[in-house]
N, C-alpha and C positions, 0 to 999 in steps of 0.2 A: 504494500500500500504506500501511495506518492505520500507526502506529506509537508507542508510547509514548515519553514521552519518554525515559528513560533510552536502550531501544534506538535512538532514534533520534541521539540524542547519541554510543553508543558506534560506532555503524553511521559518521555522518558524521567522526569522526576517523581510522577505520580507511580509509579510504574516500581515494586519490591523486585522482580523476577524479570528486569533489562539488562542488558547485553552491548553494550558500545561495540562494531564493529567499524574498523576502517580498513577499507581494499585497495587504498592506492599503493604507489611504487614505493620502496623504502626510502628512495631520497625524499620524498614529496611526506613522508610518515617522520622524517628525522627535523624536518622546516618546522613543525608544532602538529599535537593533535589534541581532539577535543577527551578532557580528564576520563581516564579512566577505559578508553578503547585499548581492546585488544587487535590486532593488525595480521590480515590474512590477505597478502597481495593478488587482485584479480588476476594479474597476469599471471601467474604462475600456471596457467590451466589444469591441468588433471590433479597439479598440485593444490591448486585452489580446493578444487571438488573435496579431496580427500580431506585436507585440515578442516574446511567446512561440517563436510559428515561426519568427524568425528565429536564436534560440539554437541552441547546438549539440547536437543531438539525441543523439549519443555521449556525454556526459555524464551524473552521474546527481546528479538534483535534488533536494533537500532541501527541503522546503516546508513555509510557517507564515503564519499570521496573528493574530490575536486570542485565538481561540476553537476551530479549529480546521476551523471552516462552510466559512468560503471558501477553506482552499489546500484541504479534501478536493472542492470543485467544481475547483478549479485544475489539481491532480493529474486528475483525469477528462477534461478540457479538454483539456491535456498527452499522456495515453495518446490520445486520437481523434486528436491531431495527430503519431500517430508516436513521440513518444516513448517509452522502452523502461520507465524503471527513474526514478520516483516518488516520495518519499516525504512523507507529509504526517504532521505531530505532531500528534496527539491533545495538546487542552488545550490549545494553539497558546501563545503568548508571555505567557498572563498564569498558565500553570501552570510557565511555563520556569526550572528552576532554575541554567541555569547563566549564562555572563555575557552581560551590554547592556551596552552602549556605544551616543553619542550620536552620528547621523551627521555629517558634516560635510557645512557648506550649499554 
């Protein structure tokens, strides 16, 4: 499911059983990302799929990238592989108004 970002901001604080995912490139994951994402690069292909299916499919994911292209392929990806409850941010991290932080290497 598309989501703006506002709702997608208020959906993910309300939200005990959310999941931060970010799928972009690792240099673009090393520039800041939003607190608390765990990082499963789309590119990686078959590699994706599998670090993917191995998350816990009971949870409900929060997804972001760039622009917004590749978590709404990720989220697609995601629902074929079983999982239930998606959410990808429209505008993805460079429309994101609320906080980045820098990951630690």
């Amino acid at each position: 499911m598309n989501l703006e970002q506002k709702d997608w901001l208020s959906q993910l604080e309300a939200d005990p059983n959310a999941v931060i995912l970010d799928v972009r490139t690792q240099s673009e994951w090393e520039e800041g990302i939003i607190p608390n994402a765990i990082h499963i690069d789309i590119y990686k292909g078959q590699g994706f799929i599998y670090e993917v299916d191995a998350l816990d499919k009971s949870k409900n994911y929060y997804v972001y990238c760039k622009a917004g292209g590749r978590s709404a392929q990720a989220c697609g990806i995601m629902n074929q592989l079983g999982f239930e409850n998606t959410y990808n941010l429209l505008g993805g991290i460079m429309e994101w108004g609320g906080e980045v932080i820098v990951p630690e290497s």
